[in-house]
C-alpha positions as CSV (number, residue, x, y, z in Angstrom):
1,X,93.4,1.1,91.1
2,X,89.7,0.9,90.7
3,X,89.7,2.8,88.0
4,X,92.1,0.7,85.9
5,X,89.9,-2.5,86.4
6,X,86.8,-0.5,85.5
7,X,88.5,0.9,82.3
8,X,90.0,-3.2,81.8
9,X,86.4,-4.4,82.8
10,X,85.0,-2.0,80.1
11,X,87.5,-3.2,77.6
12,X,86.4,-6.6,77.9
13,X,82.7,-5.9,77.9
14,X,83.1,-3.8,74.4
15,X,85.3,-7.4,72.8
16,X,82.8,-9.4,73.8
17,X,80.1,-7.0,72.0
18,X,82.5,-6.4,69.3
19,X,83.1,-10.8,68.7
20,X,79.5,-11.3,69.0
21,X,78.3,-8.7,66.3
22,X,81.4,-10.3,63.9
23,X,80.2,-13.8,65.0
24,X,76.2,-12.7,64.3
25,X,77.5,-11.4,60.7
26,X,79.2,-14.6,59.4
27,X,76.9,-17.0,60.5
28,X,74.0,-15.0,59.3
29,X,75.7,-13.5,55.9
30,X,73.3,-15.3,53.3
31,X,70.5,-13.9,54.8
32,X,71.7,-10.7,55.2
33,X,72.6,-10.8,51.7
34,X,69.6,-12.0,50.6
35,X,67.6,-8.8,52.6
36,X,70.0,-6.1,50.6
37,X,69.3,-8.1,47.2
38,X,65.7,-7.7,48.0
39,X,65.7,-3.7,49.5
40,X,67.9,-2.7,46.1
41,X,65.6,-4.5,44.2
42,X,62.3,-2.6,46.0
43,X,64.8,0.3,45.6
44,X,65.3,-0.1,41.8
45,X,62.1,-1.3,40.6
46,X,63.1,-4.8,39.5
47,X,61.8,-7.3,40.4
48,X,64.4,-9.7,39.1
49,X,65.8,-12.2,42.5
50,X,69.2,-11.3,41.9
51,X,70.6,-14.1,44.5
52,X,69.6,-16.9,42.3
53,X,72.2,-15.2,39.7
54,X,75.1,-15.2,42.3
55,X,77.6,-18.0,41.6
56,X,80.2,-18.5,44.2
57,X,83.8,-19.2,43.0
58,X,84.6,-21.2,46.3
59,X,81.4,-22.6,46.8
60,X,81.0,-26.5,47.1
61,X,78.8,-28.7,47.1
């Protein structure tokens, strides 16, 4: 039986891990955007900001 709520325990532990990595990804996606547009550019040798470019059909302001 103590095995079973270690294993449950376990599970738990990795959903909250697992909701908090998704949760850190949407609130912080420009950013994280914004880094990759800035390592392909070093990457690539432009030095073009590519994020200015981006249009978003669903955006609104």
């Amino acid at each position: 039986m103590k095995k079973f709520f270690c294993g449950i325990v376990k599970f738990l532990a990795v959903l909250a891990v697992l909701g908090t990595v998704i949760y850190a990804v949407v609130a912080y996606w420009d950013k994280i955007m914004e880094l990759v547009c800035k390592v392909k550019g070093l990457v690539s040798g432009n030095k073009d900001d590519d994020m200015e470019d981006m249009e978003f059909a669903d955006w609104e302001e």
